[in-house]
N, C-alpha and C positions, 0 to 999 in steps of 0.2 A: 504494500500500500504506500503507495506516493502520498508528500506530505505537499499542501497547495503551500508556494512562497510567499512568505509574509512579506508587504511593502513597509520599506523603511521608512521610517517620521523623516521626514525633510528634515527636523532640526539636527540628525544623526547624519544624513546624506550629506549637510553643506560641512558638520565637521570633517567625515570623510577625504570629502573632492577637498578643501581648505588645506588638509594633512599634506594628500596625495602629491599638489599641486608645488606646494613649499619644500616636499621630499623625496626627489627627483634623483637628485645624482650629480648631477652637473649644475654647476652653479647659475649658469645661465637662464638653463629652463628654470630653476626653483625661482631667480628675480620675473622671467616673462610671465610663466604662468600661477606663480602664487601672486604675483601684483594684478595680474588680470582677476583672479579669484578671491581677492583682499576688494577689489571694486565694484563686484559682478553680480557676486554668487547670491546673495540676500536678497538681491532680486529679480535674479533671472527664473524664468517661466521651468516647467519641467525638460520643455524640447531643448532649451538651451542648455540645462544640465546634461541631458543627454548626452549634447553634441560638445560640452567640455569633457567630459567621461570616457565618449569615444576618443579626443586627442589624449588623455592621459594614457590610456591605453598603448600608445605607441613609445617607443625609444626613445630617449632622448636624442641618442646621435642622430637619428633621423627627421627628428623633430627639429633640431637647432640647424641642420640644411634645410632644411621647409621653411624656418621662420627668417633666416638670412638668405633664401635668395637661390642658394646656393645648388637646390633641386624643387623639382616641382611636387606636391604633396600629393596625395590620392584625390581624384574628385571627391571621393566622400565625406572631407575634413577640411578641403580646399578653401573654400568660402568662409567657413568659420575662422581658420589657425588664421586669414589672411588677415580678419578682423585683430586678431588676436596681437598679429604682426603690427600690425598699423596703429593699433592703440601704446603699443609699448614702446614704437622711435617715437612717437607723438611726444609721451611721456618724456625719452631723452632729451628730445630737440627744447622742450620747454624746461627745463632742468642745466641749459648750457646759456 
């Protein structure tokens, strides 16, 4: 007998993705995506958790050529990480 999966209370999900985000590996991802998730996450919709979830998901090494530039990302994360890119030089450029 399979047990039906219980949904997590959002307030456990945004500690989660918050964790996941800041505990990366490479320093880089932990400033890109724990600062996009320090800004986001408390009030992003469920699709947009999703679609940060799905980017956690991935490597960092592959992730830090995605966000610089440097390869192109899956379509299926494309438009998000791109947002994700764009908000974090935004952040530099106003910081210089």
């Amino acid at each position: 007998m399979s047990e039906e999966p219980t949904l997590e209370p959002r307030e456990i999900r945004l500690k989660r993705l918050r964790m996941r985000a800041w505990h990366r590996g490479i320093k880089e991802m932990d400033l890109i995506l724990g600062g996009w998730a320090d800004l986001h996450l408390a009030t992003a919709d469920d699709t947009t958790l999703d679609q940060f979830e799905a980017v956690l998901e991935e490597a960092d090494q592959d992730l830090y050529q995605w966000v610089s530039g440097q390869t192109a990302p899956p379509p299926a994360i494309a438009d998000f990480l791109g947002q994700i890119s764009r908000e974090f030089r935004a952040t530099l450029r106003s910081r210089i």
